[in-house]
C-alpha positions as CSV (number, residue, x, y, z in Angstrom):
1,X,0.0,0.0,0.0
2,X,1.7,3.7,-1.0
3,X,-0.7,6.6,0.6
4,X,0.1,10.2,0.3
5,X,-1.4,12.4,2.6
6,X,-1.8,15.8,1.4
7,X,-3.6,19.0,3.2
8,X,-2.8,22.8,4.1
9,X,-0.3,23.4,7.1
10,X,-2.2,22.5,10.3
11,X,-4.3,20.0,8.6
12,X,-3.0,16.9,10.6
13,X,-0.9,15.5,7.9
14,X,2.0,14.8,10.6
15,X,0.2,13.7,13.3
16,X,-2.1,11.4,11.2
17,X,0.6,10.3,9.1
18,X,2.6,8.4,12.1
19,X,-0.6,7.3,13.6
20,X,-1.9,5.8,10.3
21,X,1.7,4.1,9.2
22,X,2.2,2.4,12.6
23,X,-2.0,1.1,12.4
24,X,-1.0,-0.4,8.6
25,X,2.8,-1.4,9.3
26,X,3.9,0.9,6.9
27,X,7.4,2.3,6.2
28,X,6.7,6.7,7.6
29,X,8.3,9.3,5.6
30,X,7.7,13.2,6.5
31,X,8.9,14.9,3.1
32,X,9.7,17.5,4.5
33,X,11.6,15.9,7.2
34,X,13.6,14.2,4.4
35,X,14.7,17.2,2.5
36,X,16.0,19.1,5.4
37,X,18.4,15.7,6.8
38,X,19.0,15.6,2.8
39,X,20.3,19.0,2.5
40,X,21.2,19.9,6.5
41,X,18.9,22.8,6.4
42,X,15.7,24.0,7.4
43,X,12.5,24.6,4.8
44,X,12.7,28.1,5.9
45,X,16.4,28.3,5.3
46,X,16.2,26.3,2.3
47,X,13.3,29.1,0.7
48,X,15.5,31.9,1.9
49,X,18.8,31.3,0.4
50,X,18.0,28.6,-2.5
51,X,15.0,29.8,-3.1
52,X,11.5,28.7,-3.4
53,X,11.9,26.9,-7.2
54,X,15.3,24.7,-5.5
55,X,12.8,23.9,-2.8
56,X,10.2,22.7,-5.4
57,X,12.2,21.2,-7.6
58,X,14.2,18.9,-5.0
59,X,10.6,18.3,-3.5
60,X,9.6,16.4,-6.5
61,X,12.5,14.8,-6.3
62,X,12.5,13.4,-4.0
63,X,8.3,12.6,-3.7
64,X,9.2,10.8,-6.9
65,X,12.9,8.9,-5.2
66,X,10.7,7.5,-2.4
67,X,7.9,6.4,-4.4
68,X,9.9,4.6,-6.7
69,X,12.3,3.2,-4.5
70,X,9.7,1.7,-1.8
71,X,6.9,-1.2,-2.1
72,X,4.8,0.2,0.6
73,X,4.6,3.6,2.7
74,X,2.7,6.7,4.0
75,X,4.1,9.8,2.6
76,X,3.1,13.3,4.6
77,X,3.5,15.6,1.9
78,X,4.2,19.2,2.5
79,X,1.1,21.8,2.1
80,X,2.3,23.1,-1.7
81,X,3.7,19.4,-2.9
82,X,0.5,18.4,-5.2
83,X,0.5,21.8,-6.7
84,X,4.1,21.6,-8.8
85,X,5.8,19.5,-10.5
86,X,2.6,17.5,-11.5
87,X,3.2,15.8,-8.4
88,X,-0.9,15.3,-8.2
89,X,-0.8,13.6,-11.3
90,X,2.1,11.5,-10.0
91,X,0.8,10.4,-6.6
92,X,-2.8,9.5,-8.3
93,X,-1.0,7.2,-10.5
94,X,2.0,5.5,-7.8
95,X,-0.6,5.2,-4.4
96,X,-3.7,6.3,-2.3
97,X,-4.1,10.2,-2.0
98,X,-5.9,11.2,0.8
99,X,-7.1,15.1,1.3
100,X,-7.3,16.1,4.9
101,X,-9.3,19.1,4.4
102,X,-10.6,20.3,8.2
103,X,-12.9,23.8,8.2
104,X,-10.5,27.0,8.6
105,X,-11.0,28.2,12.2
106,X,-9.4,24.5,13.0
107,X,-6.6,25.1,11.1
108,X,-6.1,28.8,11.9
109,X,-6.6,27.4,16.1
110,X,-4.1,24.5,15.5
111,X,-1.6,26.6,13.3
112,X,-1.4,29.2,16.2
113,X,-0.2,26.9,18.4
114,X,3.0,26.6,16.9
115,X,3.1,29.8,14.4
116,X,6.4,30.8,16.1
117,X,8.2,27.7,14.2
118,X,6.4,28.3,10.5
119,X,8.3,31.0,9.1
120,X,5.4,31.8,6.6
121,X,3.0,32.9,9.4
122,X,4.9,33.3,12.3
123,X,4.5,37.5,12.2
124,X,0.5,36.9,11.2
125,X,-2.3,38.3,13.4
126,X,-5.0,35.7,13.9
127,X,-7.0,38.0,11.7
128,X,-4.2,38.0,8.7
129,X,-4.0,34.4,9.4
130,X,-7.4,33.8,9.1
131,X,-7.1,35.5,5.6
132,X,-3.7,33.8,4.4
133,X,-5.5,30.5,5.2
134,X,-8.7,30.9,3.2
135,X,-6.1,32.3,0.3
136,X,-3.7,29.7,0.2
137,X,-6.6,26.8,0.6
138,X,-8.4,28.8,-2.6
139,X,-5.2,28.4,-4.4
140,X,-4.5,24.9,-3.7
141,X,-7.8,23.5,-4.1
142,X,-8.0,22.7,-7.4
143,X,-4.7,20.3,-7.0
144,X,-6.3,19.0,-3.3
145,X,-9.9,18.3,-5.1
146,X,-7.9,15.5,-7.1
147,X,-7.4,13.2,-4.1
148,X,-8.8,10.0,-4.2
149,X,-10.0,10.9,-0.8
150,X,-11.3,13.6,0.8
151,X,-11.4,14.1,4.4
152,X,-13.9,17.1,5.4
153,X,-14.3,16.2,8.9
154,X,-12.9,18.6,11.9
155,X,-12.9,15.3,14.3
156,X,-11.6,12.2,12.8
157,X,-10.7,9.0,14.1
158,X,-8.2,5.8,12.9
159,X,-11.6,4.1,12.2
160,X,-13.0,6.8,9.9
161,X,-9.6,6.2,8.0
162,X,-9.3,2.6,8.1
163,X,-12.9,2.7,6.3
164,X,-12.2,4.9,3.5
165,X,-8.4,3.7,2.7
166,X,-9.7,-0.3,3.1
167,X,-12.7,0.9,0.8
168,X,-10.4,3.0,-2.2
């Protein structure tokens, strides 16, 4: 089994990700943790001096190295991933993608939490994030809307998963 779990930041794609490999036995992989061990920097470094189309580019990369190179896993992709390098198209055609789409005020409410370590949003008022959040999500939607599953719920449970993924 090869799921993708793809979402906004503050979607769940992390926590769910760990939960959901360890319930199927599945090899984990955090892109993003990846590429920061692979190039001994942080995303937020990596944007600021390499810019964001490096990022992108070794982001597809490699989404497209671990895919190809393992039988079964759960990728958690980073928010952007589906939305360059036809990385959608790609994770449609190699696995399970799986949209965790919670309403806004739970995003905005778990992203505050920890807006200190996301360099993107970390000097937003809840207000401006608010805004940023419905933006992005607009943006990114019509890549999301291409998941093989969508997951609308606020409140969600390794059952409600285990349904939908035994089910695709």
């Amino acid at each position: 089994m090869k799921l993708f779990l793809i979402g906004f930041m503050g979607a769940g794609k992390s926590y769910w990700g760990k939960q959901l490999a360890g319930h199927f036995g599945l090899p984990y992989f955090d892109l993003d943790e990846v590429i920061v061990e692979r190039e001994d920097m942080s995303v937020a470094d990596i944007f600021s001096e390499k810019g964001e189309e490096y990022f992108r580019t070794l982001e597809g990369e490699v989404l497209r190295e671990l895919t190809l190179s393992n039988d079964a896993f759960l990728i958690s992709c980073g928010g952007g991933t589906p939305c360059f390098s036809d990385a959608m198209d790609f994770m449609n055609a190699n696995g399970i993608t799986i949209w965790l789409n919670p309403s806004v005020p739970v995003i905005v409410e778990r992203l505050q939490r920890k807006q200190y370590k996301r360099p993107l949003i970390q000097d937003l008022s809840q207000e401006d994030l608010t805004a940023f959040t419905e933006k992005k999500l607009a943006e990114r939607q019509p890549f999301y809307e291409q998941s093989q599953i969508i997951i609308s719920d606020d409140e969600v449970s390794l059952e409600t998963f285990d349904k939908l993924i035994r089910n695709a």
